[in-house]
Wavefront OBJ file of the C-alpha trace (Angstrom):
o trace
v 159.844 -14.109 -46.829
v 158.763 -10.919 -48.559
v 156.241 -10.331 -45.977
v 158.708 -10.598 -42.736
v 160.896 -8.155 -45.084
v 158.410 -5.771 -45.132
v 157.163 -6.036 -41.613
v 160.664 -5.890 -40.550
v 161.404 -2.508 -42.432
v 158.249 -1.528 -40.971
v 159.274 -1.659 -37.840
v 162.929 -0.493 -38.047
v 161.581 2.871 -40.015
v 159.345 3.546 -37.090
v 161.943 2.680 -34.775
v 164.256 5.500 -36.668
v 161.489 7.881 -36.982
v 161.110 7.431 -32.883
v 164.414 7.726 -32.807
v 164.338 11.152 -34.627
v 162.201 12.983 -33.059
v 162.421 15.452 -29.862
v 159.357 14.725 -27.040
v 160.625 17.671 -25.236
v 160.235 20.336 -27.781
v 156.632 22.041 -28.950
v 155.648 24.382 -31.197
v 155.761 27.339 -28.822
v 159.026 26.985 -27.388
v 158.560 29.881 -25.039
v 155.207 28.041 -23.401
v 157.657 24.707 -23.048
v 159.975 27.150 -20.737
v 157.547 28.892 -18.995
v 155.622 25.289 -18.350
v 159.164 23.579 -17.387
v 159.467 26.679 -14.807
v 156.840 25.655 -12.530
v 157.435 22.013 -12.790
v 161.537 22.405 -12.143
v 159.786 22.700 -7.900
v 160.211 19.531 -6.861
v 156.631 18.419 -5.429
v 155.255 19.230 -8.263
v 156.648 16.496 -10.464
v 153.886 14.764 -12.544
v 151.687 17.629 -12.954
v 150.777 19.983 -15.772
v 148.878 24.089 -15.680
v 145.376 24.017 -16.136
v 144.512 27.352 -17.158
v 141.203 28.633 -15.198
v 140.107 30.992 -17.379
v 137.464 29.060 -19.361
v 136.013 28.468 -15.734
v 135.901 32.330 -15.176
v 138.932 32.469 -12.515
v 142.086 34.461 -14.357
v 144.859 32.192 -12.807
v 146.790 28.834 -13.611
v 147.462 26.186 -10.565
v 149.211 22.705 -11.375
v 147.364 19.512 -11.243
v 148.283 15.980 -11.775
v 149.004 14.951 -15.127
v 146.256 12.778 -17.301
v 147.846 9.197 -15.973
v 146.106 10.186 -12.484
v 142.952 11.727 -14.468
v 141.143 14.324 -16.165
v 140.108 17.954 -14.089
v 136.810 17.973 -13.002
v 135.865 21.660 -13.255
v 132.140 22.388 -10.794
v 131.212 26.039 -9.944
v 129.703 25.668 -6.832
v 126.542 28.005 -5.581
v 128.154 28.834 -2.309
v 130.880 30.882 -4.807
v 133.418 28.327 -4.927
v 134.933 26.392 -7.465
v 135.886 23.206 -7.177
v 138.811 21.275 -9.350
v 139.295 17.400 -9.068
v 141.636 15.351 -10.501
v 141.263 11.439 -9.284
v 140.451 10.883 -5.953
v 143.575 12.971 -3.861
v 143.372 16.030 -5.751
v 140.524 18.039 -4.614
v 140.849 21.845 -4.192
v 138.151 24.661 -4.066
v 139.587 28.211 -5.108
v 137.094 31.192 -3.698
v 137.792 34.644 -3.661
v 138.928 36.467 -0.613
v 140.224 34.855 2.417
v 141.345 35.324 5.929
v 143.844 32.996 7.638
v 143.482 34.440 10.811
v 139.471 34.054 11.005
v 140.499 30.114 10.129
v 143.023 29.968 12.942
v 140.559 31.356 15.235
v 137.567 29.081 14.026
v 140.310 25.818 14.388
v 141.505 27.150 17.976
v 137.176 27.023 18.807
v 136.420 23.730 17.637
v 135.093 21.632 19.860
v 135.095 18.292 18.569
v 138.487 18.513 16.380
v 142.032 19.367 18.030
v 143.888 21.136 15.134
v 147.599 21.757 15.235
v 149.103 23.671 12.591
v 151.579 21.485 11.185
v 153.414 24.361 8.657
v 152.627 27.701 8.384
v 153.765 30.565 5.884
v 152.916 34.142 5.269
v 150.175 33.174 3.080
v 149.588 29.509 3.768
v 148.714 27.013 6.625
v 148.949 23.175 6.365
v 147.183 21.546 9.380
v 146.542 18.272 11.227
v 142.789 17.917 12.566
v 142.062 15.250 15.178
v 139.742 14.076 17.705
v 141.599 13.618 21.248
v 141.561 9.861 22.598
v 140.276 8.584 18.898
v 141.553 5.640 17.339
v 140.412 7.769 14.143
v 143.156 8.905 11.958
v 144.196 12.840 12.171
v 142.959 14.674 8.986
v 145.213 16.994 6.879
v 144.118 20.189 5.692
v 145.818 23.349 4.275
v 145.140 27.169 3.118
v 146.370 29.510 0.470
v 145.351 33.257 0.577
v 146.926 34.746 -2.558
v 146.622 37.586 -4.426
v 146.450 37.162 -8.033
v 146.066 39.880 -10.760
v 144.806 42.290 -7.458
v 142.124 39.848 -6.463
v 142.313 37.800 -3.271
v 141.494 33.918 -3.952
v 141.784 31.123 -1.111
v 142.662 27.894 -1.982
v 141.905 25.039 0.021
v 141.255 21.181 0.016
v 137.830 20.244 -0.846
v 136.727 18.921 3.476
v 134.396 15.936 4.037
v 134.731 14.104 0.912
v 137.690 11.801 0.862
v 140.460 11.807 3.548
v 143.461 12.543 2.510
v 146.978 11.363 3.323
v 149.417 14.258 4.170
v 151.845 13.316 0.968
v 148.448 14.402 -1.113
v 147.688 17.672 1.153
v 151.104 18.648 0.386
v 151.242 18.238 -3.546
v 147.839 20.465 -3.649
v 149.664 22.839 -1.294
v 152.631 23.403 -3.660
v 150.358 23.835 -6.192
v 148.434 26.419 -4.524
v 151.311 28.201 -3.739
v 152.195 28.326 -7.196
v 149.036 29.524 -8.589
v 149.578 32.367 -11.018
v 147.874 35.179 -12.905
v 146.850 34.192 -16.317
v 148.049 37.567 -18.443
v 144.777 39.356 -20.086
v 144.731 38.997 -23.961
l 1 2 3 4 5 6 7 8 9 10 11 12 13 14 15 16 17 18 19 20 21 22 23 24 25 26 27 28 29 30 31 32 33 34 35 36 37 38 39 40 41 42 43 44 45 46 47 48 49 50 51 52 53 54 55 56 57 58 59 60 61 62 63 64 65 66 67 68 69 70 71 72 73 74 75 76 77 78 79 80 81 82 83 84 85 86 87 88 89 90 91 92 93 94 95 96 97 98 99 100 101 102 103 104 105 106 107 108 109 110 111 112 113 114 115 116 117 118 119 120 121 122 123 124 125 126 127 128 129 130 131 132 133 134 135 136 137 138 139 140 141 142 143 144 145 146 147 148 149 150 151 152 153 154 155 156 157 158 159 160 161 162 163 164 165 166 167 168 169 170 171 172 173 174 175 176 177 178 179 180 181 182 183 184
C-alpha cells in the first residue's frame, strides 16, 4: 500500500508541477514576441526561424518545426545554399536575382508550358507542364528580396522531389518573410 501511495503522489506532484508551469513563456520574452510575429501569418503555422547566419547568409526564413525534421544546411559550389527540412521543404537562397530573366527563360521553354499561377512585386509562384501529358504539372515559385542591401533569390530546390502546390506555397510564405538578421 505504501508503494501505490508513493507512486500516486508521484504522479499527482508532477501533474501539479505541469499544471504550474507556462509553455508559452521563455527567458527572453522579447524573442517569444518577435518569434510569435512571424508565425501570427497564417501559412506559416508549424514552423519556427532558423537563423542563417552560422551558414554565412545574414537573414532568418521560417521552416517547419522539428516534428517534420531537422534543417539540412549544404553550401552548394554553384553559390547557392540549399536548406531542407523533410522531404517538401527544399529551398536554395542565392544572391541576386532577376524575375524577369525567369519569366523570359519559362515563356522559351520548349518542352515545359509554364503559367504563372500568382505573381507579386517580388515573387512568382508557377505551374510547369508538358502539353498532352498524363504527367502531373509541377509547382515552382521565386522570391527576389532585398535583405540588409543585398539581393538574395529564393527558390524551390527543381528536380529532386515533386512537390504538391500546398508545399510550394508554405516555402513561398516563408520566403516572403525572410528577414535581415541585425549585426551584433
Amino acid at each position: 500500500m505504501k508503494i501505490g501511495s508513493i507512486k500516486t503522489f508521484v504522479l499527482l506532484s508532477f501533474i501539479g508541477l505541469a499544471a504550474c508551469t507556462n509553455p508559452g513563456t521563455s527567458e527572453s520574452g522579447d524573442a517569444a514576441a518577435e518569434q510569435g510575429d512571424e508565425i501570427m501569418v497564417p501559412e506559416l503555422r508549424g514552423t519556427v526561424g532558423l537563423n542563417m547566419s552560422e551558414y554565412g547568409l545574414p537573414l532568418s526564413i521560417m521552416v517547419p518545426d522539428t516534428t517534420v525534421g531537422f534543417p539540412d544546411v549544404a553550401d552548394q559550389s554553384y553559390g547557392a545554399m540549399e536548406l531542407r527540412v523533410g522531404k517538401y521543404y527544399q529551398v536554395q537562397i542565392l544572391e541576386g536575382g532577376d524575375l524577369n530573366l525567369l519569366k523570359t527563360d519559362l515563356a522559351g521553354d520548349l518542352l515545359m508550358k509554364s503559367t504563372i499561377v500568382e505573381e507579386g512585386d517580388n515573387y512568382i509562384l508557377y505551374k510547369s507542364e508538358i502539353d498532352g501529358s498524363f504527367i502531373d504539372p509541377e509547382f515552382h515559385f521565386c522570391v527576389v528580396s532585398n535583405i540588409n542591401g543585398i539581393d538574395y533569390e529564393i527558390s524551390d530546390i527543381k528536380g529532386d522531389v515533386t512537390f504538391p502546390e500546398s508545399a510550394i506555397r508554405l516555402m513561398l510564405q516563408a520566403a516572403l518573410h525572410a528577414k535581415g538578421n541585425n549585426p551584433s
